[in-house]
N, C-alpha and C positions, 0 to 999 in steps of 0.2 A: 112634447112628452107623449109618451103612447104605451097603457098599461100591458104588458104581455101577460099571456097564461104561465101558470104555473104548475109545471106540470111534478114537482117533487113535493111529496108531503110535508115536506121538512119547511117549506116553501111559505112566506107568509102575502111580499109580496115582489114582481118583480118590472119595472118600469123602462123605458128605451129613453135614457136622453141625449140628445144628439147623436156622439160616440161612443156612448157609456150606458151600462146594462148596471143597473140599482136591482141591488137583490138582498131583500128581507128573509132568513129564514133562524128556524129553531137549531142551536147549534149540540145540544145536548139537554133533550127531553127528558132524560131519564136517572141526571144525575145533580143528586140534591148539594152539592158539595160545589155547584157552578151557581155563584150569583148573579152572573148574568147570560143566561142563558142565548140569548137574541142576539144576533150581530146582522148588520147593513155591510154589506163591501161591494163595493167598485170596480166594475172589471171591463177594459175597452171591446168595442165591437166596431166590427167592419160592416154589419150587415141591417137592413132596415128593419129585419124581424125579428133581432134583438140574439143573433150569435153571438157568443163569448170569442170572442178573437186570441186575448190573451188573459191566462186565467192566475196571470200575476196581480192581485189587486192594487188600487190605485189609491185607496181608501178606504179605514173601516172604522166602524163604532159599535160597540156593543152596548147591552140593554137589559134589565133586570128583568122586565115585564111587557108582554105585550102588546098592552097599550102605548108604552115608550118606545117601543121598537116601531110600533105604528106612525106615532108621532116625529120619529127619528128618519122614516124612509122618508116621508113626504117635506123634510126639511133638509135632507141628503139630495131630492131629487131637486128643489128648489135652490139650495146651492150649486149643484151642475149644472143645471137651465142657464141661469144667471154668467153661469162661466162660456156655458158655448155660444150665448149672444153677444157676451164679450171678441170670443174670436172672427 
C-alpha cells in the first residue's frame, strides 16, 4: 500500500493498492439533505503513482461522518490488500 497526495480539497484520503487507487472524499459539503456525505470508491490504475486508469468504479461505500469514512477507507484498503496477495 502506498498513501498518495491529495491533491482535491474534497479529498480525505487516497491510497495505491496493488491495481487499485482507494479514494476518500467529501461528496457534498454543503448539502444538509445528504446523510451521508462521505463516499470511498475504487477505481483501477495502471500506474505506480497512483493514475486512475479507469474511472468506472469498482467499488463504493458511503459514510455519515468523517470519522466512518476514515475508518471505512482503511478497512476498503485492507480488503484490496488481501485481494491482490490473493492473485
Amino acid at each position: 500500500m502506498k498513501q498518495l497526495e491529495c491533491e482535491n480539497p474534497k479529498s480525505i484520503a487516497r491510497t495505491l493498492v496493488g491495481e487499485h487507487v482507494i479514494s476518500t472524499v467529501v461528496v457534498r459539503p454543503t448539502d444538509p439533505a445528504d446523510s451521508m456525505p462521505f463516499e470511498t470508491m475504487v477505481f483501477k490504475s495502471d500506474d505506480a503513482e497512483g493514475m486512475v486508469s479507469d474511472w468506472g468504479e469498482v467499488e463504493v461505500q458511503r459514510y455519515a461522518t468523517e470519522d466512518k469514512a476514515i475508518v471505512g477507507h482503511e478497512q476498503m484498503c485492507a480488503k484490496w490488500a488481501a485481494k491482490a496477495e490473493a492473485t
